[in-house]
Backbone as CSV, one residue per row, in Angstrom:
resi,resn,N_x,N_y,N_z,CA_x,CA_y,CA_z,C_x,C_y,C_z
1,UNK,98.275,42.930,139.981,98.404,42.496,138.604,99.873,42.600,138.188
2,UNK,100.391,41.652,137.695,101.431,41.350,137.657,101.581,41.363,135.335
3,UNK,102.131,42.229,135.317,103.018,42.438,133.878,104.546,42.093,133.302
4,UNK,104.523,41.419,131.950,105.897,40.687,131.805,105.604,40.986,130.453
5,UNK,107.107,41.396,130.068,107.694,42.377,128.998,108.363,41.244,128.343
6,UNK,108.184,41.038,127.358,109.226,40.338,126.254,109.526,40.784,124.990
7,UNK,110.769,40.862,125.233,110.717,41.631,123.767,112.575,41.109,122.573
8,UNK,111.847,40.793,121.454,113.172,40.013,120.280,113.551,41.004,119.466
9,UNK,114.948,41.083,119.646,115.344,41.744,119.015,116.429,40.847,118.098
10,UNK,116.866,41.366,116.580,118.357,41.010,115.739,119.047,41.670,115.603
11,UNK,119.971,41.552,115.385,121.513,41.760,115.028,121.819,42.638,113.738
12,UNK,121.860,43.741,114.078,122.070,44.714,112.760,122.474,43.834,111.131
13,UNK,122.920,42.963,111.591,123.891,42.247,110.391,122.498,41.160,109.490
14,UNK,121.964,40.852,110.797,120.878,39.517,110.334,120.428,39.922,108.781
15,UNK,119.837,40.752,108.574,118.746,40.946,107.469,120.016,40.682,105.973
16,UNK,121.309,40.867,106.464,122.228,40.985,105.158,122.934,39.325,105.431
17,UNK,122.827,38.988,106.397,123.171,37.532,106.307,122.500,36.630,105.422
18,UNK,121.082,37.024,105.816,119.867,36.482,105.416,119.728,36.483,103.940
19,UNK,120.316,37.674,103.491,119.983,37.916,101.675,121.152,37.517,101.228
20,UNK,122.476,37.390,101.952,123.616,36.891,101.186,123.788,35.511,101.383
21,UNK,123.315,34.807,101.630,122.318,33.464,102.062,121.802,32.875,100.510
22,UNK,120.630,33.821,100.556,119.273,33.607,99.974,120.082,33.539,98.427
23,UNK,121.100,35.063,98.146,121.446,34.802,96.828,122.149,33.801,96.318
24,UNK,123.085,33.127,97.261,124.331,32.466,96.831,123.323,31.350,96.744
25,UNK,122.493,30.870,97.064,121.809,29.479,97.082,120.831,29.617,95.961
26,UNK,120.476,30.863,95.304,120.152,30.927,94.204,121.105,31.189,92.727
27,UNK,122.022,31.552,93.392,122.695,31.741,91.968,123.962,30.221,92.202
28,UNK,123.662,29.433,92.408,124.427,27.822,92.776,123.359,27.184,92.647
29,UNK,122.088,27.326,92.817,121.221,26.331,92.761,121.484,25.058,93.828
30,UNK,121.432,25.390,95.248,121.682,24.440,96.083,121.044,24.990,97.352
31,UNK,121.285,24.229,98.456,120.705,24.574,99.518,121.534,24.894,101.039
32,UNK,120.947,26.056,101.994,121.655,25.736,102.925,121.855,25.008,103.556
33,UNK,123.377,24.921,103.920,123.566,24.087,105.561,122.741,24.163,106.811
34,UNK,122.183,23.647,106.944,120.885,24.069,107.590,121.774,24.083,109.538
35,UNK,122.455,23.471,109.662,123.052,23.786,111.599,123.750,25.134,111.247
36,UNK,124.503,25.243,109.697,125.218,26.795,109.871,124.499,27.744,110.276
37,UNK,123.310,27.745,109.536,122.092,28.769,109.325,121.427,28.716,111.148
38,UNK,121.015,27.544,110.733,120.688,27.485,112.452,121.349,27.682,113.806
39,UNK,122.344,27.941,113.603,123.879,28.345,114.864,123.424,29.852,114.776
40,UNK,123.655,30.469,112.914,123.534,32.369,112.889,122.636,32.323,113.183
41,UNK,121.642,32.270,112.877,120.257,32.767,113.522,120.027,32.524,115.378
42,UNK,120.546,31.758,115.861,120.405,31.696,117.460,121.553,32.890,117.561
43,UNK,122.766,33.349,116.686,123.267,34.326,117.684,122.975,35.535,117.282
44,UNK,121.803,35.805,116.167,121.106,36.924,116.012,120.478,37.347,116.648
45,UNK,119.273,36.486,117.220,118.197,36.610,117.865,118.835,37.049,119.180
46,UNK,117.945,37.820,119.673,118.557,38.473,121.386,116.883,38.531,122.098
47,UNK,116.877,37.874,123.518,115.360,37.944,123.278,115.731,38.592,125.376
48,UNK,114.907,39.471,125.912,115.042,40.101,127.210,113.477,39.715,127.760
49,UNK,113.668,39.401,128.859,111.960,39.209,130.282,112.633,40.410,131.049
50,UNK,112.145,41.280,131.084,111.664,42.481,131.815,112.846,43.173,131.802
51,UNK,114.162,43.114,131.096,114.761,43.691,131.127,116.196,42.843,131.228
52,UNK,116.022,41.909,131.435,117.391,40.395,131.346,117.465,39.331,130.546
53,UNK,118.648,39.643,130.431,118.695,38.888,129.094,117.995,37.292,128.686
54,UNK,117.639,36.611,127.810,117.895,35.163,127.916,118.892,34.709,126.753
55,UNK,118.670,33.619,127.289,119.800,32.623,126.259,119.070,32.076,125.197
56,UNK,119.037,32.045,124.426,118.403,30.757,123.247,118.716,29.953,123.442
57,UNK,118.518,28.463,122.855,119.152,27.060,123.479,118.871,26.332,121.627
């Protein structure tokens, strides 16, 4: 029997990216750049198979 570990982890910073984000687009009344947002979030995310790393794409 064969077992495989995956496991996601973020970026200490993510959760304050995320709210300094959230406010400025509320207190402007506008929306994000959605590839900016989508670039930070791929180099937040950190995701490992059994112990090595992967890449996001």
């Amino acid at each position: 029997m064969s077992t495989e570990l995956i496991e996601f982890r973020t970026a200490w910073w993510f959760k304050v990216y995320i709210f300094g984000v959230t406010a400025m687009c509320m207190l402007t009344n506008s929306e994000p750049d959605q590839k900016k947002s989508l670039y930070w979030c791929a180099k937040a995310i950190r995701v490992r198979c059994n112990g090595k790393p992967l890449k996001i794409s």
